[in-house]
BAKOLDREN-921008 format. One record per atom (N, C-alpha, C): residue in three letters; chain; atom name; x, y, z. Coordinates in Angstrom, 1 decimal. Layout:
// residues N
REC kolro gugu tigu      x      y      z
REC   ALA    A   CA      X      Y      Z
...
//
This chain:
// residues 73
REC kolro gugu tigu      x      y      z
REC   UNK    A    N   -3.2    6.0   15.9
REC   UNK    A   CA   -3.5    5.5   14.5
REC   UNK    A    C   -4.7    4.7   14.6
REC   UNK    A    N   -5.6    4.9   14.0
REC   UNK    A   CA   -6.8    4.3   14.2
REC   UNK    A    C   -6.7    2.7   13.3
REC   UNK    A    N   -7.9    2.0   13.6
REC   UNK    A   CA   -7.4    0.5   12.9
REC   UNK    A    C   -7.9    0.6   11.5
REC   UNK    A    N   -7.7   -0.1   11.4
REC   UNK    A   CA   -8.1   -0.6    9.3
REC   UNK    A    C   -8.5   -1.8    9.4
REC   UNK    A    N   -9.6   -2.0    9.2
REC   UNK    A   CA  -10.8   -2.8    9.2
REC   UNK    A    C  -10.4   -3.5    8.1
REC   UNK    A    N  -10.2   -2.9    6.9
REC   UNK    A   CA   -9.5   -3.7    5.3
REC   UNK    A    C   -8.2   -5.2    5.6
REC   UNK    A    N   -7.2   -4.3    6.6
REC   UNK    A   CA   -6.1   -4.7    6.7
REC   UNK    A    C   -5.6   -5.5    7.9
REC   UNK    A    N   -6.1   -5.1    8.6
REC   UNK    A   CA   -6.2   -5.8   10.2
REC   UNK    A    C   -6.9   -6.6   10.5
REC   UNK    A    N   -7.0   -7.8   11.2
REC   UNK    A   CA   -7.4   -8.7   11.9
REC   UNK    A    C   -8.5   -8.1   13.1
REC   UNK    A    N   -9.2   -8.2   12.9
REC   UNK    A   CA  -10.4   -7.8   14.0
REC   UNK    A    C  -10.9   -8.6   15.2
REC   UNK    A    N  -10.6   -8.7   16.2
REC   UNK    A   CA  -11.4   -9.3   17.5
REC   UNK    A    C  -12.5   -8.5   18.3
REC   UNK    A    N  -13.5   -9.3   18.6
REC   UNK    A   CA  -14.0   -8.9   19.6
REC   UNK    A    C  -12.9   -8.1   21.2
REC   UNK    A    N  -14.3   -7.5   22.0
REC   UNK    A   CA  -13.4   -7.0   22.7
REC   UNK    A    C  -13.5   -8.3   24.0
REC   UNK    A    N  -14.9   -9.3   24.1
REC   UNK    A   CA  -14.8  -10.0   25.0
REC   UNK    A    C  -13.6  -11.1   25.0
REC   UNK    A    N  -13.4  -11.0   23.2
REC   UNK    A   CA  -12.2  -12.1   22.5
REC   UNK    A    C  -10.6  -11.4   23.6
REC   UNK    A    N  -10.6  -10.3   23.6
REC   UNK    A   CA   -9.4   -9.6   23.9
REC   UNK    A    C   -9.4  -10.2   25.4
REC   UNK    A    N  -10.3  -10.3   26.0
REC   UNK    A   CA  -10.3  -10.1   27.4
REC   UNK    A    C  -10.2  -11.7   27.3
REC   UNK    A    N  -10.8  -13.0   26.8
REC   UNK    A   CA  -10.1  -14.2   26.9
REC   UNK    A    C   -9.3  -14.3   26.8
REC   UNK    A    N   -8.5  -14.1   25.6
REC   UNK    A   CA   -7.1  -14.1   25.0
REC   UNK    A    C   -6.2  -13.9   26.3
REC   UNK    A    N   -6.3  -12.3   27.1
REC   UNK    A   CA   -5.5  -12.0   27.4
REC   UNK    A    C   -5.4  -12.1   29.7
REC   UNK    A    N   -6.5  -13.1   29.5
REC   UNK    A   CA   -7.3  -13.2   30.4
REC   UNK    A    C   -7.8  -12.5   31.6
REC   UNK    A    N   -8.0  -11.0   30.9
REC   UNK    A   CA   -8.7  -10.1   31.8
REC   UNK    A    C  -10.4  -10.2   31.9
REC   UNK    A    N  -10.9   -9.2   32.7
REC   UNK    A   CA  -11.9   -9.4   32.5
REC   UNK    A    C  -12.6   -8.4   31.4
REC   UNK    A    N  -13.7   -8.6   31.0
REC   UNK    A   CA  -14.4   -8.1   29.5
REC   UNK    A    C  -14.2   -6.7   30.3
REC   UNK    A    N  -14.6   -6.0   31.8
REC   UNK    A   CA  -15.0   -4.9   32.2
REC   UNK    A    C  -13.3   -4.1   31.9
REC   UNK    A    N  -13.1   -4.6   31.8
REC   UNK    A   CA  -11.4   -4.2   32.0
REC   UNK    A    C  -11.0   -3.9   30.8
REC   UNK    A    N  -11.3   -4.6   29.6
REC   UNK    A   CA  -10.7   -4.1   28.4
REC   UNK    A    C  -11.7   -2.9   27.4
REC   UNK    A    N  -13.5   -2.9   28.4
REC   UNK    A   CA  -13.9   -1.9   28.1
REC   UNK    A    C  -13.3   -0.1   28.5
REC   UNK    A    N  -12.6   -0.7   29.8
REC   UNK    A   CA  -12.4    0.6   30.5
REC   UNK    A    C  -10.9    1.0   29.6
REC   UNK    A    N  -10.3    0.0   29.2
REC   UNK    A   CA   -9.1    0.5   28.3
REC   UNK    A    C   -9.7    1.3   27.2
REC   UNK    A    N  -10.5    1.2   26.6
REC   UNK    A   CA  -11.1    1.5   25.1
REC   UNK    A    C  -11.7    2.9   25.9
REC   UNK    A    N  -12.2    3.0   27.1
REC   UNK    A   CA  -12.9    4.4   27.8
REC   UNK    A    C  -12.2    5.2   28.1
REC   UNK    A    N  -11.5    4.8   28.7
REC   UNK    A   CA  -10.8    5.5   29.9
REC   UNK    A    C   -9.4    5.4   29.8
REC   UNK    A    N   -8.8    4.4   29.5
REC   UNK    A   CA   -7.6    4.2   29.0
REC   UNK    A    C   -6.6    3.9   30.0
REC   UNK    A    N   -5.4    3.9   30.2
REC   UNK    A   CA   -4.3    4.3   31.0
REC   UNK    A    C   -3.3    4.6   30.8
REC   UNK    A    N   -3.1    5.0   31.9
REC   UNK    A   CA   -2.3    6.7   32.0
REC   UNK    A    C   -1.9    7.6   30.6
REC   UNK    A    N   -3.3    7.6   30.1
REC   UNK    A   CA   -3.6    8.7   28.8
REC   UNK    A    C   -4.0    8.1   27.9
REC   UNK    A    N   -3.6    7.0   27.6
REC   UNK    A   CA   -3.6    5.8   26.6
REC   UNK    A    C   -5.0    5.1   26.7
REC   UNK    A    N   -5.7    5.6   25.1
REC   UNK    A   CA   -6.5    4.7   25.2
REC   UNK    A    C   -6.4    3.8   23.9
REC   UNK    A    N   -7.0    2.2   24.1
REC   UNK    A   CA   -7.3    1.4   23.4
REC   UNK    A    C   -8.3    1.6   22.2
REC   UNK    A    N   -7.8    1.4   20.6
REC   UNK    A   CA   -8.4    1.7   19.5
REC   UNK    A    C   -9.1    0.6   19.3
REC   UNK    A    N  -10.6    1.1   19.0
REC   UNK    A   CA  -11.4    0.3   18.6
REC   UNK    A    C  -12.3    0.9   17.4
REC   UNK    A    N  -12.6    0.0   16.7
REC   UNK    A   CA  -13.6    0.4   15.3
REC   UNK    A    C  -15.3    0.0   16.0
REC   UNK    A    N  -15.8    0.5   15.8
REC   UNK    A   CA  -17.4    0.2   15.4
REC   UNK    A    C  -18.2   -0.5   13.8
REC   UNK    A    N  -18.6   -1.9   14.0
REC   UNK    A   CA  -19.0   -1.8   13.1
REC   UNK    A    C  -20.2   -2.8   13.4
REC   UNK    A    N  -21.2   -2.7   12.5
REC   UNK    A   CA  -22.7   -3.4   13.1
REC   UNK    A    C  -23.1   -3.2   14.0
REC   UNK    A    N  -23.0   -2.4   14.9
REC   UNK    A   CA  -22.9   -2.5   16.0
REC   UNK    A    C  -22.4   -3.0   16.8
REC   UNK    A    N  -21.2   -3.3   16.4
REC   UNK    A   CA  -20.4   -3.9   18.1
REC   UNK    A    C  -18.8   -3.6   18.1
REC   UNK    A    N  -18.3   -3.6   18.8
REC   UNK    A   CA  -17.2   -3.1   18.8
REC   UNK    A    C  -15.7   -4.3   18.9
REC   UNK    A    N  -14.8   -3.6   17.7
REC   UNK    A   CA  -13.4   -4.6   17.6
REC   UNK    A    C  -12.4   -3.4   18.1
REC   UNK    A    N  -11.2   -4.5   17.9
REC   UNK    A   CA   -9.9   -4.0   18.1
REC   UNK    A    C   -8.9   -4.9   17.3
REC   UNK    A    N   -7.8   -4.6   17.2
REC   UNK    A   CA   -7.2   -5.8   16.3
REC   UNK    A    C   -5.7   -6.0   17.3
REC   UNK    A    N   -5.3   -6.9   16.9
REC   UNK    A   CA   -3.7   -7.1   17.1
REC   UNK    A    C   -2.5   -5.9   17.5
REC   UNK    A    N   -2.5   -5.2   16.2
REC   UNK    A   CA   -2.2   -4.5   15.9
REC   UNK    A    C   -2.6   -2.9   17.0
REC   UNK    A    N   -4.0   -2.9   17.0
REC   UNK    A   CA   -3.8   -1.9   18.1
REC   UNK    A    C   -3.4   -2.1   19.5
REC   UNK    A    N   -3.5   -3.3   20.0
REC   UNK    A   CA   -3.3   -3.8   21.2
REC   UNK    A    C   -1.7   -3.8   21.5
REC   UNK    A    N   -0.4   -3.9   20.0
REC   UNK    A   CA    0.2   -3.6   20.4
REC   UNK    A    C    0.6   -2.1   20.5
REC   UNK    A    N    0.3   -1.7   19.7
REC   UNK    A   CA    0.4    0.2   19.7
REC   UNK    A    C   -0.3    0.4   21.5
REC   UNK    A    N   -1.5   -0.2   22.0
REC   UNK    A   CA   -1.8    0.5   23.1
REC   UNK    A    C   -0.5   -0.1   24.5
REC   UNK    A    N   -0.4   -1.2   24.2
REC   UNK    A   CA    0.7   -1.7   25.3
REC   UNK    A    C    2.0   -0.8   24.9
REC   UNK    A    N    2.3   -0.7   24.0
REC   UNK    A   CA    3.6   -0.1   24.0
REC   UNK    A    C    3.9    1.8   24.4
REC   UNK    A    N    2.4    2.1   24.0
REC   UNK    A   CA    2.4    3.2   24.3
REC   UNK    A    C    2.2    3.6   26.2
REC   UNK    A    N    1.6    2.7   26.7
REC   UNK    A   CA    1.4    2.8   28.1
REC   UNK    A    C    2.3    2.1   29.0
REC   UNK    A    N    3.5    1.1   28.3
REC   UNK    A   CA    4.6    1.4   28.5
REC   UNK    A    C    6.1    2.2   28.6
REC   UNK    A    N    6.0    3.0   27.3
REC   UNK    A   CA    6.3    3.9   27.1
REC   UNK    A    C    6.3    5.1   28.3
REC   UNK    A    N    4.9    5.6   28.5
REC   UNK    A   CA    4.5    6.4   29.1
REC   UNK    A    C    4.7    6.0   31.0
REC   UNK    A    N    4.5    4.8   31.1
REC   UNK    A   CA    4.9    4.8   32.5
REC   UNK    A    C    6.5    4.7   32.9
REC   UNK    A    N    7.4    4.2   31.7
REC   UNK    A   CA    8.9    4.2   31.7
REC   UNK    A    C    9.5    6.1   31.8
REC   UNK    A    N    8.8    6.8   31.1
REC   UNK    A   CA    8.8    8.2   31.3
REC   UNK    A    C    8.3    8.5   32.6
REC   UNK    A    N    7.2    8.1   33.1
REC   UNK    A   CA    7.0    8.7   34.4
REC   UNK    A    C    8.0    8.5   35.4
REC   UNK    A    N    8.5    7.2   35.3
REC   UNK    A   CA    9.4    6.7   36.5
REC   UNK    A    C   11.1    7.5   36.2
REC   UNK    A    N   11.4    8.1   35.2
REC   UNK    A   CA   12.5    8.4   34.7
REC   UNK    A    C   12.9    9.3   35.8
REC   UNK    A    N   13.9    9.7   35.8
REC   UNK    A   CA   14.9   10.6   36.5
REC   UNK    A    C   15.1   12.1   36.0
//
């Protein structure tokens, strides 16, 4: 589901990586590259790039999701 700029709370992505105390390179490669399929939604706007709350839980939940499926039986 992509984000809504109208509706959602917007952070930076260096914001994400304080917050959550990773490093900035790390929450770019989420938004890239993703994991394990999963990638992190971000908008473009002015040139620089957000994320909100809201997708950060859709991206955790989905790449937990997906690794609780891998490990299944």
């Amino acid at each position: 589901m992509p984000i809504d700029p109208t509706t959602e709370s917007l952070l930076t992505l260096p914001e994400v990586a304080q917050r959550l105390g990773k490093h900035p390179m790390t929450v770019r490669r989420w938004q890239f590259e993703g994991v394990g399929g999963c990638l992190l939604d971000t908008v473009k706007i002015g040139g620089r790039r957000y994320t909100s709350d809201l997708a950060l839980r859709r991206f955790f939940e989905a790449i937990n999701s997906t690794k609780a499926h891998d490990h299944a039986v």
